[in-house]
N, C-alpha and C positions, 0 to 999 in steps of 0.2 A: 887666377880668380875663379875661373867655371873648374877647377878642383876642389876649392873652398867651399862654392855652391855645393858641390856634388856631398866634399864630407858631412855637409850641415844635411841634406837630405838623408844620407844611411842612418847618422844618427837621430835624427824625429824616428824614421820609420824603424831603427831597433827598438827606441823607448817606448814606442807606441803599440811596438809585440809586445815589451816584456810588461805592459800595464794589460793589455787584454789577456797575456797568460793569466795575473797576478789574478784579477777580479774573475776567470774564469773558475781561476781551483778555489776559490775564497766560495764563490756560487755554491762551488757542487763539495766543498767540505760541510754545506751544511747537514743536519740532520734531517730525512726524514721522517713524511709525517706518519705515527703509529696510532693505530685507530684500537678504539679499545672496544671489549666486547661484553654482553650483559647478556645472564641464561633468563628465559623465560620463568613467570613465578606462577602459583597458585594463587588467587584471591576471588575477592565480590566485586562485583558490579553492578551499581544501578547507575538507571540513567533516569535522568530528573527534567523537570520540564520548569521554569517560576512564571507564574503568574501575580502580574502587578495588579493591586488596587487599591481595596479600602476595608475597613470595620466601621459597620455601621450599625445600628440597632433593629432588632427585628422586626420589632412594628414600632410605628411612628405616628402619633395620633395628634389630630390638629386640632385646637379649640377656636370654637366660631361662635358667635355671638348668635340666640334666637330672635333680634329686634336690634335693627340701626338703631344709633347714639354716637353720644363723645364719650371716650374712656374719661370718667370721674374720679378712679382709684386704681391702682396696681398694688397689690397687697404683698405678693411674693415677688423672687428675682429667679434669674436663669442658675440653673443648679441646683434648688433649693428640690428636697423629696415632697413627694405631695402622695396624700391618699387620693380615691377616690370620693370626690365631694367637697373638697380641700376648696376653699374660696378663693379667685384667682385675682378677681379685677371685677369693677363696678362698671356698669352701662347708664350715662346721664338719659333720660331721653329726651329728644327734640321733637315734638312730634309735629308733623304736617299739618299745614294750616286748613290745607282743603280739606282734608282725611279728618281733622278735628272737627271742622266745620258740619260737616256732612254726618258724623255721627252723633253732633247736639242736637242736630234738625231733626235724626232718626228718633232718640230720645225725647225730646217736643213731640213728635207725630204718636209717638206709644202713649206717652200718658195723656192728648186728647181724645185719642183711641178708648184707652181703658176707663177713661173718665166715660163717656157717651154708652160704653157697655155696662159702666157700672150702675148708670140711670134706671134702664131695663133692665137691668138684674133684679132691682132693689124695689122696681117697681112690680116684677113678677112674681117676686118673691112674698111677697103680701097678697096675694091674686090665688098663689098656690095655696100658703095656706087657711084661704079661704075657701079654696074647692070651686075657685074659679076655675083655673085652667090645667088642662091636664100633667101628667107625670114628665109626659114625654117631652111636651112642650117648655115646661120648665129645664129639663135638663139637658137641652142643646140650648137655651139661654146659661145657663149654669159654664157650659162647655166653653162659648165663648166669653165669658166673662174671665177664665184659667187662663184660658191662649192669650189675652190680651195684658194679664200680669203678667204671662211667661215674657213674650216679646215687650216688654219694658224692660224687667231684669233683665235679656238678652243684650240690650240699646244702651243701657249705663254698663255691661261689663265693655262691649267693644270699645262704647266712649273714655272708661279706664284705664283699658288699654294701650289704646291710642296715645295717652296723658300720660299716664306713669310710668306706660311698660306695664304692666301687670293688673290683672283683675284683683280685688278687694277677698282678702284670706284666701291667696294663693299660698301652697307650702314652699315653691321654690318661686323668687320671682325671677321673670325673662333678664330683669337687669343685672342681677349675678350671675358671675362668669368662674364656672367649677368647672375645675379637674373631672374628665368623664370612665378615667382610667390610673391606676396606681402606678409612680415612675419618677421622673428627673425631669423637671423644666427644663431644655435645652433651647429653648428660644422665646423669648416674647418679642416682639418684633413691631411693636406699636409702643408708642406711650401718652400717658395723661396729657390728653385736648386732642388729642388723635380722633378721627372721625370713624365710623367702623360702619360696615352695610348687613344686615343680617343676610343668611344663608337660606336662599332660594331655588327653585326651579331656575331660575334663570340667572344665579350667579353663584360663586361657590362660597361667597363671602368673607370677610376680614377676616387671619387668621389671627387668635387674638395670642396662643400659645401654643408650643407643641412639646409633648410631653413622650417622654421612652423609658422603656424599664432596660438601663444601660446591662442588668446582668445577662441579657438573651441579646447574643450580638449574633451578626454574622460578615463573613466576609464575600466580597462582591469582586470578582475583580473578570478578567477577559484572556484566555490562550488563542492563540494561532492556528487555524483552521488544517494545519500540517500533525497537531500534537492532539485536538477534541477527539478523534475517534479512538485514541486510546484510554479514554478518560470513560469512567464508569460511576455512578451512583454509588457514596459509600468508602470512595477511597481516602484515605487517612492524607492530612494537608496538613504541614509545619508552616506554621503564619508569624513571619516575622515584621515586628513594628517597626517603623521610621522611629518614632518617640523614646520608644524602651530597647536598649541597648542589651546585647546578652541575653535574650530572654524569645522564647520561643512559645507559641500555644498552641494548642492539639487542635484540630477542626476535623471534620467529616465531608466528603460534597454530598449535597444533597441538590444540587438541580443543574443541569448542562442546559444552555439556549436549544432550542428546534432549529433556530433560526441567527444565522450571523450578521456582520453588519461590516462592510468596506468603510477601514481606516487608513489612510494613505495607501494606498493601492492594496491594501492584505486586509483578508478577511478576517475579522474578529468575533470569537464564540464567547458570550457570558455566562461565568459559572459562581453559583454559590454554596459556601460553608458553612455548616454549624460550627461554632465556635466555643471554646472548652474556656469559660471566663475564671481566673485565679482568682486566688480572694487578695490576695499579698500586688495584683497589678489591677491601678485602675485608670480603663481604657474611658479616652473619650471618644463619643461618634465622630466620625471621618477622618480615625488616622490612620495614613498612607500604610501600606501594607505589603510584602509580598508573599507570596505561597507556592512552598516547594512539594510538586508531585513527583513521586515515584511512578516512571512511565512501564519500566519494566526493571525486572530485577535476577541474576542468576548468580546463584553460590559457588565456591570452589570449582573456578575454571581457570583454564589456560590462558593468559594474559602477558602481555608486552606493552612497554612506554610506545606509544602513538609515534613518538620520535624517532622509532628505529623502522616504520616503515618508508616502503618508497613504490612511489606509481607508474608504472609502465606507460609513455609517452604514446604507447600507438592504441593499446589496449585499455588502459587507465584501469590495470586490474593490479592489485598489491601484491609486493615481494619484499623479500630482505633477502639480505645476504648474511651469510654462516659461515663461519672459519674450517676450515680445512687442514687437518693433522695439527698440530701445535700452533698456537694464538699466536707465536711469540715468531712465526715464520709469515704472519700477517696474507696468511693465504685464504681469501673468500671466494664461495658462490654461490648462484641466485638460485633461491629459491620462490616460488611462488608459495602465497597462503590464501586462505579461504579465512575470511574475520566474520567476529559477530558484532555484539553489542558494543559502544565506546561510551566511558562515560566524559570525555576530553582529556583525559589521561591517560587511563592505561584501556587498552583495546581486547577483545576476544579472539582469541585465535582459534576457530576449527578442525583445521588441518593447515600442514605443509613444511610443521618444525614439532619438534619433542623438547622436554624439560628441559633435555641435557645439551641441547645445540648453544651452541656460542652466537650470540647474533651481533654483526655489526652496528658499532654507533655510527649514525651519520655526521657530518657537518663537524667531526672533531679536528681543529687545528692546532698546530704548536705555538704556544705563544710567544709574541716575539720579545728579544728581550730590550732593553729601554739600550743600551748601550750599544747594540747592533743596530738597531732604530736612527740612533742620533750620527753612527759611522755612516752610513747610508746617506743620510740626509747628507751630510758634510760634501759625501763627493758628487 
């Protein structure tokens, strides 16, 4: 019996040599891995910064009523082109009871006024040219009799006013509501029975329209406090729309912020473009935008995929590695480079390799194949 045992044990322990020989040389018949190599090229580089924002119109002009009311009329709609003087909307007026009140009384107080002066006038007047009373005398009665038809006329325009909105043969009356600039209705933001306060000292008043000449746009948008010092007045900006597909338009910058402004923890610089408007694309205010700067730019230089380099762990200064006598003996060594510009693709190299060096790919493996994949799995 402990023979029997004993056979049963040589043979596990032969079978279980002759499976770890088996999967040992199956291991190492496989292929190694061969790295392949790429020579440095000649090309451009820029490197680009985008800026998010908007197109919006240059100037943007509001229309505000000269006298509260209730909007009576809206004549035009949003969109529609307007000259200047273009009729917009009608102001009903409501006028104040007390404010009415107080300018009938004024009214009443001038013509008892002018009445009482007119007594004396007409009585000196007969006096004068009798060679009663003198020149002089007459003519500061004469003076007040003027002033007191003036300040009547004065007393019925306020009271007019007050009433209709408007003095009697005004050319423009305070109740119509004109376009004060040539452009595109882009908002009316009130409508008929809408209440409206006129525009004061003390309030900036119901906007009743705002109007923009959409051909002078510009774009408005904000860079990162890391990229504004490279930015300069004048530099050419490709502005591309959210809206229009395909399709790019020229801009200029024409003003960098003095002054930035913390957006989640980064600081944000606002910059704006003149904008080159097509005739064949029509933009409206406030579509999303972005704009691509050239931050810097260098021609026909030394360049390599970003992918072949690699970072020294203690110094975190850049190297590749370069093949050694024939590629195909897969013999590399490190060298160090000195980089410039990247634009996230291919990088500037300085110094540390020439056209002609072989440079290692990193990160290249053999793929596996499905059927060695699924042997594997199995055992």
């Amino acid at each position: 019996m402990n023979k029997i045992v004993k056979y049963v044990l040589i043979g596990i322990l032969v079978l279980g040599a002759l499976w770890a020989a088996a999967f040992f040389i199956k291991s190492n018949s496989k292929s190694a891995i061969t790295f392949e190599t790429q020579k440095p090229f000649i090309a451009n580089i820029e490197k680009k910064t985008v800026a998010t924002g908007k197109v919006i119109p240059e100037d943007e002009v509001e229309i505000k009523p000269q006298i509260s009311g209730i909007i009576d009329q809206i004549y035009l709609e949003e969109g529609a082109k307007v000259k200047a003087g273009d009729l917009i909307a009608k102001i009903k007026v409501v006028p104040n009871e007390q404010a009415l009140n107080q300018a009938s009384g004024r009214v009443r107080t001038a013509q008892l006024s002018l009445g009482n002066v007119k007594i004396e006038y007409d009585r000196n007047k007969a006096l004068f040219e009798k060679g009663v009373i003198s020149s002089q005398d007459f003519n500061t009665l004469k003076l007040q009799f003027e002033q007191a038809e003036q300040e009547l006329k004065n007393a019925q325009a306020d009271y007019q006013i007050i009433r209709q909105g408007s003095a009697g043969g005004s050319t423009t009356a305070n109740t119509n509501i004109r376009a004060t600039v040539s452009g595109t209705i882009l908002e009316i933001p009130v409508k008929e029975g809408d209440q409206v306060i006129q525009s004061n000292n003390f309030n900036d008043g119901t906007t009743i329209a705002s109007i923009a000449d959409l051909g002078k746009m510009i774009f408005e948008g904000k860079v990162d406090e890391g990229e504004v010092g490279k930015l300069e007045v004048g530099m050419p900006l490709k502005i591309s729309l959210g809206a229009v597909e395909g399709k790019e338009l020229e801009a200029k910058l024409k003003f960098i912020a003095p002054k930035g402004l913390e957006e989640a923890g980064a600081v944000q610089f606002k910059i704006e473009g003149d904008v080159e408007v097509k005739d064949d694309i029509f933009i409206r205010a406030g579509y999303s935008a972005n704009a691509s700067l050239v931050l810097e730019k260098k021609d026909s230089i030394l360049v390599i995929p970003e992918a072949l380099l690699q970072f020294d762990k203690n110094t975190d200064k850049p190297y590749v590695e370069v093949a050694v006598g024939d590629v195909a003996q897969q013999k590399f060594e490190r060298k160090d480079v000195e980089i410039g510009i990247s634009d996230g693709v291919n990088v500037e190299i300085i110094s540390g390799i020439t056209e002609e060096d072989q440079v290692k790919q990193w990160n290249k493996t053999e793929p596996i194949k499905k059927g060695e994949d699924d042997e594997e799995t199995s055992e």
